[in-house]
Phi, psi and omega in degrees: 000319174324304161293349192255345153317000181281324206263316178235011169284199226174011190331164166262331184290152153246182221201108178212139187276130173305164183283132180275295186334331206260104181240036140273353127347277192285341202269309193234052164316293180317315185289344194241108191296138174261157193228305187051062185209144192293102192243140180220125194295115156307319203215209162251141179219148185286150113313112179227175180302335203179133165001291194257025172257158164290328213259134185290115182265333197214170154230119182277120190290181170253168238036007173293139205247145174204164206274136150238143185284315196209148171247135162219165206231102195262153172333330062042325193063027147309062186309116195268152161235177175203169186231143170283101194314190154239035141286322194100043160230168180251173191219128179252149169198161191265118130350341217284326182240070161256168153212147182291125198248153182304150161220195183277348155281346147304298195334281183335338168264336159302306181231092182296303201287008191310151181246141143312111197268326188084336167313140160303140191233132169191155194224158194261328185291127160261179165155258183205142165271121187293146178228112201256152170005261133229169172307142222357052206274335162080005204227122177241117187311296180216187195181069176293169166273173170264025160272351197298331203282347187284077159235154154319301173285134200264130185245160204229144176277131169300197197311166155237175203201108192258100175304182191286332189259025185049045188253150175249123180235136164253143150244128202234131170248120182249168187025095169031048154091006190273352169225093193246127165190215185242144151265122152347080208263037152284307208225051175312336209217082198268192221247301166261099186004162177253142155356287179210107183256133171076204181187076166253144152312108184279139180251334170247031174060015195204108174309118188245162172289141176318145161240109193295155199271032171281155180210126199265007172283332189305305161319273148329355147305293184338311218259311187306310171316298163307319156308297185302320169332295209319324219253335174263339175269347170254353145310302234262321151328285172051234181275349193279334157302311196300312146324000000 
């Protein structure tokens, strides 16, 4: 029962593991906070390897909106922020000229009271599903094909959110959270990849799709760890009948 919670939960936290790779990371674990929230560059700020390195990896333009994963705090009392790679390393930057750009955890406090649709979500169309933030939010989280949805296991729409023009938007976390937004259930589907997905840091001059930082290892720790609970409280019932 534990396991088929993998298939329909539907969480609000996010969930995300530090960069193995990165090891002033691994050096200031305690110190260091998960944040999984959305930011935008005031200015142009360097991107470096690390707090206490010189070397410049990137440049964030201004206006960039880009996801930060962890906050760190220097000795200085300097705030740092950082995005996880998808090396298993981290990309640092100073916070000093960020600002908080709306995501999807504003909305979610804007609108508390959302009902659950429960639907199966699967389309006739092919191509990609857009997955936006939030509703009409012009920011698109990921942008999977529509093949992802061609399974056995049926994948379901989270809560829904009908706007002032009556447009219905759902939200769906597909494969553990690895594609998370709202879907349009007008325009669900484009024909061709989108521009511009996610609010990853680039390092290599070529926009790539996001790999959204929910980690389905935490989960499945989770489930394993439960199981294991479950399974040692009913031995123990049990043999305690049997006596």
């Amino acid at each position: 029962m534990l396991l088929m919670g993998c298939f329909i939960l539907n969480v609000h936290a996010d969930m995300i593991v530090g960069p193995e790779n990165d090891d002033f990371y691994q050096d200031h674990q305690r110190e260091i906070y998960s944040l999984v929230r959305l930011f935008q560059a005031d200015k142009d700020i360097d991107v470096v390897k690390s707090p206490d390195s010189d070397e410049v990896l990137t440049v964030l333009q201004k206006g960039k909106v880009i996801r930060v994963d962890f906050t760190y705090k220097d000795a200085e009392g300097k705030l740092w922020g950082m995005q996880k790679m998808e090396d298993d390393t981290g990309a640092w930057f100073e916070m000093e000229f960020m600002s908080h750009h709306k995501d999807q955890h504003d909305f979610w406090d804007e609108h508390p009271n959302m009902k659950s649709s429960n639907e199966i979500i699967q389309f006739n169309q092919k191509g990609y599903l857009i997955l936006w933030e939030y509703p009409n939010s012009n920011m698109i989280a990921s942008a999977p094909p529509t093949s992802i949805l061609d399974r056995e296991i049926p994948i379901k729409g989270g809560v829904e959110y009908i706007d002032e023009n009556g447009t219905r938007w759902v939200r769906v976390g597909i494969d553990f959270r690895t594609y998370l937004g709202w879907l349009n259930m007008d325009e669900p589907v484009s024909k061709r990849y989108p521009d511009s997905v996610g609010f990853s840091i680039d390092l290599n001059g070529n926009e790539t799709q996001i790999q959204h930082p929910y980690d389905q290892s935490i989960l499945i720790s989770t489930l394993v760890i439960g199981v294991c609970v479950l399974t040692g409280v009913l031995t123990w019932v049990k043999k305690k009948q049997k006596k």
